[in-house]
N, C-alpha and C positions, 0 to 999 in steps of 0.2 A: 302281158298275155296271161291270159286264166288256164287253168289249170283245161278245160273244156276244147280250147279253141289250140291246145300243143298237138297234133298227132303224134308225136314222138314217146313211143312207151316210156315210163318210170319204174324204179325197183322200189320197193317197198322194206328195208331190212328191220324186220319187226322183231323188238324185246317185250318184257311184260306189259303186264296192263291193259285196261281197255284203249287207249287210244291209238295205238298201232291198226286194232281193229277198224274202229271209226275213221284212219286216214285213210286207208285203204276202201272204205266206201264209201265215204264223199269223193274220192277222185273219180272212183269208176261211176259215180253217178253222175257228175258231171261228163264223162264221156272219156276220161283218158286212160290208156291201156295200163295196167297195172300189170309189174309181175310180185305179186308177195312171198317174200322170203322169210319165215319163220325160225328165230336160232332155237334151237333144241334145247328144253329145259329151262328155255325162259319166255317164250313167246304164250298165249293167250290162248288156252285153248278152242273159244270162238274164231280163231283165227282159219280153223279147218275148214269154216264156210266158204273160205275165198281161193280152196286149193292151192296153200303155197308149197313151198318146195321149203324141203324141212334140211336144214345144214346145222351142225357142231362147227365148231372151234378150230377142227383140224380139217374141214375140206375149206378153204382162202381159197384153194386152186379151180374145185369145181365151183365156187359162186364165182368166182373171175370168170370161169369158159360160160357159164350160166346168163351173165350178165351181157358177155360180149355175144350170145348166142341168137339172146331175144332180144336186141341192138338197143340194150339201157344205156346212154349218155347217163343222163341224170340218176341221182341215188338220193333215198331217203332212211335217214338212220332215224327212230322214233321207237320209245318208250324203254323202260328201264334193263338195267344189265345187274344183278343181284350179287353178281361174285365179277372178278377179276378171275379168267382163266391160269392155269396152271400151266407150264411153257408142255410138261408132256401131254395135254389135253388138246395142243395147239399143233404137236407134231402127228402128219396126216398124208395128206395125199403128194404126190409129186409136185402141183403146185404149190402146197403149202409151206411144203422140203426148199422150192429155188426161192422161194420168199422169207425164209424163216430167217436171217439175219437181221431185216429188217422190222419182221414183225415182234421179235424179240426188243428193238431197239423201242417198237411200239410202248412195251407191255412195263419201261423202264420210268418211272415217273409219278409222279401225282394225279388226279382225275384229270383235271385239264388238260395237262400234258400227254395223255394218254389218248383224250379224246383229239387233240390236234394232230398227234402223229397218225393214227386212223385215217383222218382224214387224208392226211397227204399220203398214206397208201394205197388210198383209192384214185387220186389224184395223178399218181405216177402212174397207174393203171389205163389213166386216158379219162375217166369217169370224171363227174362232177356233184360234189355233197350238194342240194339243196335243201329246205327247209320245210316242215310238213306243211307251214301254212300257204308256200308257196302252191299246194295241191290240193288243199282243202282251206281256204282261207275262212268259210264259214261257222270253223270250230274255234274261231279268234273272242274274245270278249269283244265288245263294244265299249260307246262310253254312254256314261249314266246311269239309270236305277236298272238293270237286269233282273232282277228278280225282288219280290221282297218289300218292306216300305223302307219310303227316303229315308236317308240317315236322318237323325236330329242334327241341332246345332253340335252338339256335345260331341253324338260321334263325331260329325265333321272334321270338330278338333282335334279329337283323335286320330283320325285319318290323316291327319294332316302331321303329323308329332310323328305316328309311324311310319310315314311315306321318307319323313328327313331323315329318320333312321334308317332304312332300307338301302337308300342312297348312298349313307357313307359305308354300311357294311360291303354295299356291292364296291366301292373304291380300294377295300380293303379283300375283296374276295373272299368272303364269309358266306355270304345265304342270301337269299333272295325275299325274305320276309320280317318282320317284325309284330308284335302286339303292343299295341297302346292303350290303357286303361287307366280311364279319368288323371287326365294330364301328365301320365309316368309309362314310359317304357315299362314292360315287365318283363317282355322274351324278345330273345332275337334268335333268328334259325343260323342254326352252325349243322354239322356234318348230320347231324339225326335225320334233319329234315321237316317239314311243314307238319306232318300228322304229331312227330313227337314232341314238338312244339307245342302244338294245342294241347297237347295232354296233361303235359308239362302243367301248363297254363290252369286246366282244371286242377289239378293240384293243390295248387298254389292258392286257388280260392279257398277247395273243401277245408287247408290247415289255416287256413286265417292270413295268408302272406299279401294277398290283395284285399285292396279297401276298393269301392267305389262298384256300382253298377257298371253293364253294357262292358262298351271296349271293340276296338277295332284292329284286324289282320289285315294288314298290306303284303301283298305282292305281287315283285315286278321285275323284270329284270337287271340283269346286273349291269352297271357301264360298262362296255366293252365285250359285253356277255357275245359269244356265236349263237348266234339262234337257229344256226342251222340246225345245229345236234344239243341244243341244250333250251330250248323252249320252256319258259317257264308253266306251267299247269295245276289246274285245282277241279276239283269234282266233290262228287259227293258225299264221300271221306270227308271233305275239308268243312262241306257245310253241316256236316253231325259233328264233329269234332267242335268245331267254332260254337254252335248253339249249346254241347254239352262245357265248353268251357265259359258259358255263361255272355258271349257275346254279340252286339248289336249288331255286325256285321263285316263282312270279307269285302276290300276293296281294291281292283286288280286292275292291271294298268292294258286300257285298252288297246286291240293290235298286238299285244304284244303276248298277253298269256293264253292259252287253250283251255278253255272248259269242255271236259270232259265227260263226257253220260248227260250233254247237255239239259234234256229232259229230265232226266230224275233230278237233276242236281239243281233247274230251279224250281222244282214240286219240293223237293225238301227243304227250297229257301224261304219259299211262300207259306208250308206248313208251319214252319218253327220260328217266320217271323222273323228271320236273319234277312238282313237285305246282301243282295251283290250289288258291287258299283263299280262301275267303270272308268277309272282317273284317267283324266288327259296324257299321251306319249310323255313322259319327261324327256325336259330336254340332254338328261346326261345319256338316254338310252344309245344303245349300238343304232345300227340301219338296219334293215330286212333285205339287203343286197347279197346276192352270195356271189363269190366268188369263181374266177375260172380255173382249170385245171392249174397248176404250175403254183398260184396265187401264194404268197405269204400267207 
């Protein structure tokens, strides 16, 4: 079922960035009732177009009455959270008071762990997490040349070196990306993240530590990765970044990552002569299946 054809509203629970924006207007363009919730101090400020309802850290209780008010079953948590709240930033409204044992137990943990236990607080709620592309599946990559000209042989090869790389970090729970440059890993993403990676990468040119022309970014996501709240993504950023680290091109696995600011990001792939490319699902990826209330 498309995102068009649910009549049953969605919650929108939007952090930075532009794609919380963009999820929330390909769903309602497609026709399905949105309500957008904006967290405070992280949400986009484009985000005011779409009149959400603006919630901190310490109302849990009024987005729970909010949620059950405007009869959101389904939730979608989408784009970034900058800081880890502060347990007294969390302490708030009456509901937030009968929940705060557990949300505490939330806040106990590493990312992942963090992001799991979330989940199942909304889950014990009655709600259900699903995944942004499950409502706008149009902001997905595709496969093949998406922007840009074909790789050559060379990149290929490269694309192919960093792809085997990407794979084993995600087994190991590292990052979601790699650079491959003429036959040699150079970077692999750790906690920084994809932008600081590239940067990294030009670097590494300007003092002489890479040899060789071109070079290719993969990313995709991780075995086992939830895609419901952890979507992998690339935009515009990715493709100045990539072209100022001197490379032939970004290749991102299709279905599976979100390109973001679609439009600029392939005018900047087609200006600078970076290609995007859309690699086939691997077979170690997660599903795009989410779960029901209760679910493991």
């Amino acid at each position: 079922m498309t995102s068009g054809d649910d009549p049953t509203p969605v919650a929108v629970i939007c952090g930075s960035g532009r794609l919380p924006v963009e999820v929330v207007t390909a769903a309602r363009a497609s026709g399905r009732k949105v309500v957008a919730i904006a967290i405070k101090g992280e949400a986009d400020p484009a985000i005011a177009e779409h009149d959400p309802a603006y919630l901190g850290w310490g109302q849990i209780g009024k987005l729970a009455d909010l949620l059950k008010r405007e009869s959101c079953r389904d939730v979608v948590m989408i784009g970034g959270v900058t800081r880890r709240p502060e347990i007294r930033e969390i302490v708030g409204d009456l509901g937030t008071m009968r929940r705060l044992p557990r949300i505490v137990a939330a806040l106990v943990g590493g990312d992942d762990s963090l992001l799991t236990r979330i989940i199942r607080l909304f889950e014990d709620e009655g709600f259900r997490i699903i995944g942004a592309h499950e409502i706008a599946p149009e902001l997905l990559a595709g496969e093949g040349v998406i922007a840009g000209p074909r790789p050559s042989a060379e990149a290929m090869a490269d694309l192919e070196l960093a792809r085997r790389a990407v794979i084993e970090l995600g087994r190991l729970d590292i990052g979601q990306g790699a650079v491959a440059i003429a036959g040699r890993i150079v970077a692999v993403e750790g906690a920084e993240g994809t932008d600081a990676m590239l940067r990294r990468c030009a670097e590494l040119r300007q003092i002489g530590r890479v040899k060789g022309k071109g070079g290719v970014l993969v990313k995709c996501a991780k075995p086992g990765q939830d895609l419901r709240i952890d979507l992998p993504a690339i935009g515009p950023a990715t493709v100045e970044l990539a072209a100022a680290a001197g490379l032939a091109g970004v290749a991102v696995e299709a279905g599976r990552v979100l390109i973001a600011e679609r439009a600029r990001t392939l005018q900047l792939a087609g200006s600078s002569k970076v290609f995007l490319w859309g690699m086939p699902t691997l077979p170690q990826a997660p599903t795009l299946s989410s779960s029901q209330p209760g679910d493991a």
